[in-house]
C-alpha positions as CSV (number, residue, x, y, z in Angstrom):
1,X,9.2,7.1,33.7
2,X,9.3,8.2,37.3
3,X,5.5,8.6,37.7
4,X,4.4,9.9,41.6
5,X,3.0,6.6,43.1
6,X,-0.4,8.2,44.2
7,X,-1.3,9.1,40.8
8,X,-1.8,5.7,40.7
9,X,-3.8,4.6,43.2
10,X,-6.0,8.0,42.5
11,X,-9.6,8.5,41.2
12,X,-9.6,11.9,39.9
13,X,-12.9,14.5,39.9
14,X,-12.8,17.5,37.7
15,X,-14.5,20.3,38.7
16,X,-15.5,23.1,36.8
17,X,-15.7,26.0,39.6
18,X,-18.3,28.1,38.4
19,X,-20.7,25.7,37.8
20,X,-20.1,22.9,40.9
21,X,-21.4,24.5,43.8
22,X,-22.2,27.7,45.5
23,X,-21.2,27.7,49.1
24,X,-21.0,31.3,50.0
25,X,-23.5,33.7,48.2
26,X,-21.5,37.1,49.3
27,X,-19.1,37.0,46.3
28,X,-21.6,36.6,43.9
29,X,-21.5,38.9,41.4
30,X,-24.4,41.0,40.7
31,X,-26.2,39.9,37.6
32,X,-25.8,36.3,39.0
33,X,-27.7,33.6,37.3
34,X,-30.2,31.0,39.3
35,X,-28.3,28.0,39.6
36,X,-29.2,25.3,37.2
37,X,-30.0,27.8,34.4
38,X,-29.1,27.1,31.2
39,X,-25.4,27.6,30.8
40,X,-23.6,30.4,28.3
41,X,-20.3,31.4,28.0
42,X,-21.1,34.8,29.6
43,X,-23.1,34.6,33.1
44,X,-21.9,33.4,36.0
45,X,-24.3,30.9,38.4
46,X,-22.1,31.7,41.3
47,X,-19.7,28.1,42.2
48,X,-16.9,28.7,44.4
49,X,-13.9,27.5,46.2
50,X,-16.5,27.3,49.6
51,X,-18.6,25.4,47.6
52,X,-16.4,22.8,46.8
53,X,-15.2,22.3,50.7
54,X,-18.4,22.4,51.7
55,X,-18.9,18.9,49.2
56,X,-15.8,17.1,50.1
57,X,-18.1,14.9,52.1
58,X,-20.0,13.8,48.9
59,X,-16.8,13.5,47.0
60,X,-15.2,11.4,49.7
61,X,-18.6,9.2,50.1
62,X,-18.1,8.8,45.9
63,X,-14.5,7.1,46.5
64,X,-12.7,10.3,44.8
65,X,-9.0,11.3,46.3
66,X,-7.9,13.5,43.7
67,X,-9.6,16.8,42.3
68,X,-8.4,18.6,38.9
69,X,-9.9,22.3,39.3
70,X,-10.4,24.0,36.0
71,X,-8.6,27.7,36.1
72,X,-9.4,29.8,39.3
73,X,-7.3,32.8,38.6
74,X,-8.7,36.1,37.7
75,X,-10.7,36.3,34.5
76,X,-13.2,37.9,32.9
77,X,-15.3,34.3,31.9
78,X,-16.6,31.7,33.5
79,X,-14.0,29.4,31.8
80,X,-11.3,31.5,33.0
81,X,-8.8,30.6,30.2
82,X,-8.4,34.0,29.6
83,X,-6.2,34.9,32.6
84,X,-5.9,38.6,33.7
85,X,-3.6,37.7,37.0
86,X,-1.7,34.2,37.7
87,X,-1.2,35.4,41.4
88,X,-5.0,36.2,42.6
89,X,-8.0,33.9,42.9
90,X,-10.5,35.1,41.2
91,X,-12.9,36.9,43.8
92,X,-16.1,35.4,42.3
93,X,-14.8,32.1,43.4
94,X,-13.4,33.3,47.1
95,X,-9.6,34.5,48.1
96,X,-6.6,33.0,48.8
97,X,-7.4,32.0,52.2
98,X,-10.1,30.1,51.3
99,X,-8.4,28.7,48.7
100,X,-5.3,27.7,51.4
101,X,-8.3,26.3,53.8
102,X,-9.7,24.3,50.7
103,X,-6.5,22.2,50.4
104,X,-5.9,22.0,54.2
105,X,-8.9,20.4,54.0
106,X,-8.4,18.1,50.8
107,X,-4.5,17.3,52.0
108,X,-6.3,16.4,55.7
109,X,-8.8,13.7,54.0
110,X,-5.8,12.1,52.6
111,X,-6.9,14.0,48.9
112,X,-5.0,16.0,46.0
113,X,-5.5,18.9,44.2
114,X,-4.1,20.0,41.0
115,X,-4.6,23.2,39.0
116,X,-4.9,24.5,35.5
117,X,-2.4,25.6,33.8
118,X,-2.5,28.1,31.2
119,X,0.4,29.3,29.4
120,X,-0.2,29.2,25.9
121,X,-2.2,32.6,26.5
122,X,-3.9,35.1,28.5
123,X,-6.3,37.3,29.1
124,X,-6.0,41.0,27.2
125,X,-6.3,42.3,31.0
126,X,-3.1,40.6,32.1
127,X,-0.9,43.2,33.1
128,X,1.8,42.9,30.4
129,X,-0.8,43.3,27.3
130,X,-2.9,46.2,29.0
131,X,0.7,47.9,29.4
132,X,1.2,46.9,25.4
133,X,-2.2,48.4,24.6
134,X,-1.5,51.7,26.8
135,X,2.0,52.6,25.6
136,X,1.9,50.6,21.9
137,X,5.5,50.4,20.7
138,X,7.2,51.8,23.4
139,X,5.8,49.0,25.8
140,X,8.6,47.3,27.7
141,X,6.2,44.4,27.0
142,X,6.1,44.1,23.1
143,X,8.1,41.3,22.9
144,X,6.0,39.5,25.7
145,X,3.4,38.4,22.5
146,X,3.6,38.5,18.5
147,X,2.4,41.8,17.5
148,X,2.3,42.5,13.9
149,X,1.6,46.5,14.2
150,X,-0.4,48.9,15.8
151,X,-3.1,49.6,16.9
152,X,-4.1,46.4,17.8
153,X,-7.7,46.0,17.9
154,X,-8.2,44.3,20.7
155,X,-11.6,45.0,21.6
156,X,-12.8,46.6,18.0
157,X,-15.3,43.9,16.0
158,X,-14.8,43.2,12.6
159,X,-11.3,44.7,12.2
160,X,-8.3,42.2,11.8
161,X,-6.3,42.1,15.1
162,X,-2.0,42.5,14.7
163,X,-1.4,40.3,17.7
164,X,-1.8,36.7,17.5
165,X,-4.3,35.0,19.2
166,X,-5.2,31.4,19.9
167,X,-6.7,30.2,17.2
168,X,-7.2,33.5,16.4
169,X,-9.0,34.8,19.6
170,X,-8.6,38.6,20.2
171,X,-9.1,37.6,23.7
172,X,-6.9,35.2,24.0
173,X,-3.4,37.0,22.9
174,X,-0.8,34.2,22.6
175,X,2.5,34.3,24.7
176,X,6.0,34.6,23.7
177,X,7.6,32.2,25.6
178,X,10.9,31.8,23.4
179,X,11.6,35.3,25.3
180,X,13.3,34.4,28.6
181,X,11.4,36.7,30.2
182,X,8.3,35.1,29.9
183,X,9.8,32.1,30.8
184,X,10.5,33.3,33.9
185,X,7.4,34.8,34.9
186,X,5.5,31.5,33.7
187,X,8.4,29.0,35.7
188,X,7.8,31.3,38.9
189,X,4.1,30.8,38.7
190,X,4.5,27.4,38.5
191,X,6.6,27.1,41.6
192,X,4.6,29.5,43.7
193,X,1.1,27.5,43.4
194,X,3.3,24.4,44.0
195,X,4.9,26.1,46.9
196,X,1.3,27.0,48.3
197,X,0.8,23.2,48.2
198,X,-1.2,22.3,45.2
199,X,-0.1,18.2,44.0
200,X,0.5,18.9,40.1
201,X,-0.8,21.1,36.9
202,X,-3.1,20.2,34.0
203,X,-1.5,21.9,31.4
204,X,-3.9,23.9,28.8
205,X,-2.8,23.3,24.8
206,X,0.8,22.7,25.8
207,X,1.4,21.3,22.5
208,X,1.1,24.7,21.1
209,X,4.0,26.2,23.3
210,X,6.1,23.4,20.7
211,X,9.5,23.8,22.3
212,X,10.8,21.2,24.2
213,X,13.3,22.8,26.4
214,X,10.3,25.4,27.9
215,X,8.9,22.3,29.2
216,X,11.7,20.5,30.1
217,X,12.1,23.5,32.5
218,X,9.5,24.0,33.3
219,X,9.3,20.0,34.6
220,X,13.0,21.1,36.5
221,X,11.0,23.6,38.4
222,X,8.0,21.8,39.4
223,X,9.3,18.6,40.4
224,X,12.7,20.3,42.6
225,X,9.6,22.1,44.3
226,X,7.7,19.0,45.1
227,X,9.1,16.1,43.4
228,X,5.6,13.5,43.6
229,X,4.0,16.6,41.5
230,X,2.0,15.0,38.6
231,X,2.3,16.9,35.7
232,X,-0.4,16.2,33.1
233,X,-0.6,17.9,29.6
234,X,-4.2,18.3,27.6
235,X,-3.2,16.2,24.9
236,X,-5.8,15.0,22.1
237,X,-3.5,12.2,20.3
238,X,-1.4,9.4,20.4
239,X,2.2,11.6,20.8
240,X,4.4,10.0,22.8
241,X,6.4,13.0,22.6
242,X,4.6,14.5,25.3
243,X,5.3,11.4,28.1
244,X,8.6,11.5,29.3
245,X,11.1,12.8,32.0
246,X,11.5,16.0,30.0
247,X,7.5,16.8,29.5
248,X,5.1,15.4,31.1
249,X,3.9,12.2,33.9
250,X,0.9,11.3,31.6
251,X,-1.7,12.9,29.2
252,X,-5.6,13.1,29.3
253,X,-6.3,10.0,27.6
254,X,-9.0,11.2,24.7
255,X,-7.4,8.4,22.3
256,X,-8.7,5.6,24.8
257,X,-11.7,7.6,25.5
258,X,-12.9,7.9,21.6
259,X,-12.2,4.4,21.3
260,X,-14.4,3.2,23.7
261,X,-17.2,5.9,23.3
262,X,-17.0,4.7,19.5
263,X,-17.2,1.3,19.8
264,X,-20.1,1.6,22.0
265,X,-22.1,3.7,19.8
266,X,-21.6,1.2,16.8
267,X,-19.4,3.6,14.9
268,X,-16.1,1.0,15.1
269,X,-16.1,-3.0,15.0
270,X,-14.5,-4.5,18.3
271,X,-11.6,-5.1,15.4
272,X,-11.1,-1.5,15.6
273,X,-11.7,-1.4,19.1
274,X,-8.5,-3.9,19.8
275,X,-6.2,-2.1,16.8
276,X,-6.8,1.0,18.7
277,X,-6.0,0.4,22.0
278,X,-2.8,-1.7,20.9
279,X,-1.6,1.0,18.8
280,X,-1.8,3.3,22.3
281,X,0.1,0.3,24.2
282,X,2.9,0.5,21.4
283,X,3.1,4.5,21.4
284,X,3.5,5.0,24.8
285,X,4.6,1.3,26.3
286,X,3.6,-0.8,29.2
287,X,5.0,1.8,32.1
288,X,3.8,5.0,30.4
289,X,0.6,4.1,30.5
290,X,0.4,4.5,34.5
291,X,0.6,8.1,34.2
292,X,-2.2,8.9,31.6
293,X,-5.5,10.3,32.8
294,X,-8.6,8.6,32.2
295,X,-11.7,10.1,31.2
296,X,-15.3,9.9,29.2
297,X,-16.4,13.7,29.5
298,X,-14.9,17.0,30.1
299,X,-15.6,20.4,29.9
300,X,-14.5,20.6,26.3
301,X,-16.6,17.5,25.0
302,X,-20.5,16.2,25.2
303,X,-21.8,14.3,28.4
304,X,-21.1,10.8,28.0
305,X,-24.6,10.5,28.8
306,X,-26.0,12.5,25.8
307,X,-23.4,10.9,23.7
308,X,-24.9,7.1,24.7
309,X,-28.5,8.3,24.4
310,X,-29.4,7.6,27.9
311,X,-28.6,3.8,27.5
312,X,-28.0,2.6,30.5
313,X,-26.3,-1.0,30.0
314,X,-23.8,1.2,27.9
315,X,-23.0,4.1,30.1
316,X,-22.2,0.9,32.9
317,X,-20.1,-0.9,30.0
318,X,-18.3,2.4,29.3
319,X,-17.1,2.8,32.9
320,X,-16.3,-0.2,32.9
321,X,-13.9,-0.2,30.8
322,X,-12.5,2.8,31.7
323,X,-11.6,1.7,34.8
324,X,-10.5,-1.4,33.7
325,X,-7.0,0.4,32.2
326,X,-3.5,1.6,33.5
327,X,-3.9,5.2,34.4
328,X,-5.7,7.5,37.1
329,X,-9.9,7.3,35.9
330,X,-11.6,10.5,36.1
331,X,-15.0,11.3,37.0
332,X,-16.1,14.9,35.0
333,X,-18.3,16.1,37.9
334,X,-21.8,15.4,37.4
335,X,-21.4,12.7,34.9
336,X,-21.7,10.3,38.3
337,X,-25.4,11.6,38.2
338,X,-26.3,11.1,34.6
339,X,-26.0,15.3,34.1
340,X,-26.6,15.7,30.2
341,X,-25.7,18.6,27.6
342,X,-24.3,18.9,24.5
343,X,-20.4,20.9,23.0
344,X,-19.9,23.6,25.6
345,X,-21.2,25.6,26.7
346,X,-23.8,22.9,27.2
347,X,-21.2,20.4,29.0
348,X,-20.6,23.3,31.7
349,X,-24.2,22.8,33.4
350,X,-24.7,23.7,37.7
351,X,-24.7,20.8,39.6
352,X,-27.7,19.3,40.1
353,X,-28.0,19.0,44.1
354,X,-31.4,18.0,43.9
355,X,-31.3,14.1,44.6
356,X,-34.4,13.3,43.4
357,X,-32.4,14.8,39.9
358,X,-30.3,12.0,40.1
359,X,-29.3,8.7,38.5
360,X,-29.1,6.8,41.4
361,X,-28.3,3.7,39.8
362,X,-25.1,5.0,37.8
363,X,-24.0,6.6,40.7
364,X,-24.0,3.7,42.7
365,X,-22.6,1.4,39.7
366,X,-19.5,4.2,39.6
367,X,-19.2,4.3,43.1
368,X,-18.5,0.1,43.0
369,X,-16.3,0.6,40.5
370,X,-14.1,2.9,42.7
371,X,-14.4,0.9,45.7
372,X,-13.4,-2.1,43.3
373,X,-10.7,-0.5,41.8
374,X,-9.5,0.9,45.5
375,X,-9.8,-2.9,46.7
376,X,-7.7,-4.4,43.4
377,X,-4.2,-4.0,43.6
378,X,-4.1,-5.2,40.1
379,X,-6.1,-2.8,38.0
380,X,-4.1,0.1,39.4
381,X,-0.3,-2.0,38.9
382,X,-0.9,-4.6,37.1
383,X,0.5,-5.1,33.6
384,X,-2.8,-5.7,31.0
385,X,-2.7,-7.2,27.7
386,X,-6.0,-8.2,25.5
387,X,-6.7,-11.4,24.3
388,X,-8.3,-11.9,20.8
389,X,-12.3,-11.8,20.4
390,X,-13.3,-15.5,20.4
391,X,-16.4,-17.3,20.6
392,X,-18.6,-14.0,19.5
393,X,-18.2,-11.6,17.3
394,X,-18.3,-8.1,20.1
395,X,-16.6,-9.7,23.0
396,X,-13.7,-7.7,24.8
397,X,-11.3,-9.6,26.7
398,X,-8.8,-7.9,28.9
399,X,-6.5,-9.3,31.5
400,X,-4.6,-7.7,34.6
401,X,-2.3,-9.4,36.1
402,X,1.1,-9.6,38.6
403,X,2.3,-10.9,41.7
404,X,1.1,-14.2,40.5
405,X,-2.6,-13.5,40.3
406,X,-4.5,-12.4,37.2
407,X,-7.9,-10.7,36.4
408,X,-10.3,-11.0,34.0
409,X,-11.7,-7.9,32.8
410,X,-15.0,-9.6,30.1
411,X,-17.6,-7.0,28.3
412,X,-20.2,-8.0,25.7
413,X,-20.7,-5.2,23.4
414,X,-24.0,-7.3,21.9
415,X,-27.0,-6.9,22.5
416,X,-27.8,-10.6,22.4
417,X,-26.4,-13.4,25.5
418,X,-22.7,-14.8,25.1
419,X,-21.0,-17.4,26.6
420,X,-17.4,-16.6,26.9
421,X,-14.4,-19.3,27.9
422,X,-11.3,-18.3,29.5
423,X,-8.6,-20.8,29.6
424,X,-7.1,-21.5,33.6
425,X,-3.8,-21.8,34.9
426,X,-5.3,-24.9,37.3
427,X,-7.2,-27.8,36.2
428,X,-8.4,-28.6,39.8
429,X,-12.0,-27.8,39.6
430,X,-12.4,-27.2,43.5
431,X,-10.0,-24.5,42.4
432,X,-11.6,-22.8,39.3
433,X,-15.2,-23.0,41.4
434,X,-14.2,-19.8,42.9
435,X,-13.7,-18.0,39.7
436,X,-16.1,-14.7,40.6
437,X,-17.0,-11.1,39.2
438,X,-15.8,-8.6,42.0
439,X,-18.7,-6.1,40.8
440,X,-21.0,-9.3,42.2
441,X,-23.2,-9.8,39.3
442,X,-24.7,-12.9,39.3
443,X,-23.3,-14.4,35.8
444,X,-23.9,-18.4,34.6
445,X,-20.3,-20.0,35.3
446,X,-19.7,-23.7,34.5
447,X,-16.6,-24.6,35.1
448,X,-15.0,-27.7,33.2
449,X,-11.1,-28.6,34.1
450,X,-8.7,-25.7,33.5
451,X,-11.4,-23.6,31.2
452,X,-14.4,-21.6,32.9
453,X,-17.5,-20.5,30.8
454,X,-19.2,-17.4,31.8
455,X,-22.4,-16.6,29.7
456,X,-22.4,-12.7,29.6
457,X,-26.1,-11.4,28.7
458,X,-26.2,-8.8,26.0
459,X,-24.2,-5.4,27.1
460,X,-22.9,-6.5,30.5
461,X,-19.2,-7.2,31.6
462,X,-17.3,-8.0,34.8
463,X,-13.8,-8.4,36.4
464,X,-13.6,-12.3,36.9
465,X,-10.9,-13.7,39.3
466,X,-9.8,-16.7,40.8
467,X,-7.0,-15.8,42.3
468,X,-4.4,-17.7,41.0
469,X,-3.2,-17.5,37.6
């Protein structure tokens, strides 16, 4: 796998546009909601592509050098899955100037900035259907989607549609890409956004465009356009299919992400826990794992912080794990700041720029985790393996290691004290009495010839290192 090196050394933010921050209030639509109200799939609370320049400061401050943008293109929603034009930035969010000044900006702080991409579908205002719903059969478009007959009901309730949607969607028709056509428009939009100077797509569903040559192509374009592109797909499972030099440089990790969301909320045993995350180490191997993306929340899933009930010493054990992994972590914005909601559209909340909103202490811990991460050459290169609960029942034991040193990544999913041993390369004591957690929390360490004991207190964790393995 030829990954792009700075996917590895990035922190990722995603940003949902609408909802992240409103920097200039003249392309607000009309019926504009107050920001902060509760979120529907419907009104608009007025983000933008100003608003997010305007908080590169508070990303940068965070330790973030990557950004994953939901879709920007012109749409009807506030989602804007439903793409009307690939070429156009949606006014409500700014033009293509201020879209071109936004990643001047980001590529000037040393930053990157993907997109997302849809191609599964559309929007029913996307040129080629509208001209399919204007001239029916006689559409040089027909074979652009799957109609089944006429008319198509694309906007009639209760009537069955004879176009395929996704998932059955009437606004949402579903594209033909086995025509070449399509192909063609969907490769040039690729390359053009690339050519513009974006660092990568987040591809939408990809596994439902199941053709392995579309994407093998559409990889050929990308990367002879910029070859350190990072191409991620949206993929829920462990299929390894989907990371490779014909697809994609990683996948959004939800496999990792359930299993530590589960384990933490008692619904797995930390014998789960470990099956699980070898079983993603054996489908995808050592190297493959560089590439994946990282994440606890999304805009397609609950908070993290509803999901762990406000609890604190969790939501700090859950980040750190995450970032205790191969692959690029992601923050889903607002998460850093203890935002809560529910499914979407509840997950899709304004930005609460309030501070006194804020969960100061979670920021901070996520921001020390970054800066750790940032400092550690070995949890962004190093190989990692686990090493089997002992001791107690509900203690994780990672290592990271290379270049002749090794880290100890240690998290006590009980809620009761533990003390944990971890066996030393030296037995030199003068040697192991520097064994330390980089996050600096003050743990009882004893150290006793070539073993240290660390006594963890209930639902804490650290990454220990001596240096030397």
């Amino acid at each position: 796998m030829n990954i792009p090196e700075w996917v590895k050394d990035s922190i990722f933010y995603q940003i949902f546009p609408d909802r992240f921050a409103n920097g200039d209030l003249t392309n607000d639509p009309p019926n504009v909601q107050a920001w902060g109200s509760p979120p529907d799939p419907i009104h608009f609370q007025g983000g933008d592509l100003t608003g997010i320049e305007q908080k590169l400061d508070y990303l940068q401050d965070l330790g973030i050098n990557a950004i994953y943008l939901n879709p920007i293109f012109l749409s009807p929603s506030t989602h804007r899955y439903n793409t009307v034009d690939y070429y156009r930035i949606d006014p409500k969010l700014g033009t293509l100037d201020d879209f071109r000044r936004l990643l001047k900006k980001v590529h000037e702080r040393g930053m990157r900035l993907i997109l997302d991409g849809v191609f599964n579908h559309c929007g029913r205002g996307f040129f080629a259907f509208n001209d399919v719903l204007e001239n029916g059969k006689n559409s040089p478009y027909i074979d652009w989607f799957f109609v089944r007959g006429f008319p198509l009901n694309a906007y009639s309730r209760g009537k069955a549609t004879r176009y395929e949607g996704w998932w059955g969607f009437k606004s949402l028709p579903k594209l033909n890409t086995h025509q070449p056509a399509v192909r063609r428009y969907i490769y040039e939009v690729a390359r053009y956004w690339v050519e513009e100077g974006i660092d990568g797509w987040r591809l939408d569903v990809p596994n439902e465009i199941d053709d392995d040559e579309f994407w093998a192509e559409f990889r050929q374009v990308v990367k002879s356009a910029n070859p350190n592109a990072y191409l991620v797909g949206e993929i829920w499972d462990l299929l390894p299919r989907w990371v490779n030099d014909n697809h994609f440089d990683g996948v959004m990790h939800y496999p990792l992400r359930s299993a530590i969301l589960d384990v933490l909320r008692g619904k797995t045993g930390i014998n789960d826990f470990y099956a699980r995350l070898l079983q993603i180490e054996q489908t995808y191997g050592q190297e493959s794992l560089f590439g994946l993306y990282l994440l606890l929340g999304s805009h397609d899933t609950e908070r993290v912080k509803t999901l762990l009930n406000g609890d604190a010493q969790k939501l700090r054990l859950a980040y750190l794990l995450l970032f205790a992994f191969p692959g690029t972590p992601s923050i889903y914005y607002g998460d850093e700041v203890g935002m809560e909601g529910g499914r979407d559209p509840d997950c899709r909340g304004a930005f609460p720029w309030d501070e006194s909103e804020w969960d100061h202490d979670l920021r901070q811990w996520v921001q020390k985790l970054i800066e750790i991460r940032r400092q550690t050459p070995l949890l962004r290169r190093g190989k990692w393996k686990l090493l089997e609960p002992a001791n107690c029942d509900g203690i994780v034991r990672i290592i990271r290691e290379g270049g002749g040193e090794q880290l100890f990544i240690l998290a006590n999913l009980n809620s009761e004290p533990c003390r944990v041993k971890i066996p030393t390369a030296s037995d030199d004591p003068t040697v192991n009495k520097n064994f330390r957690d980089l996050l600096g929390n003050q743990f009882s360490v004893v150290v006793n010839h070539n073993q240290v004991e660390i006594t963890l207190p209930g639902l804490s964790g650290g990454y220990f290192s001596s240096g030397l393995l």
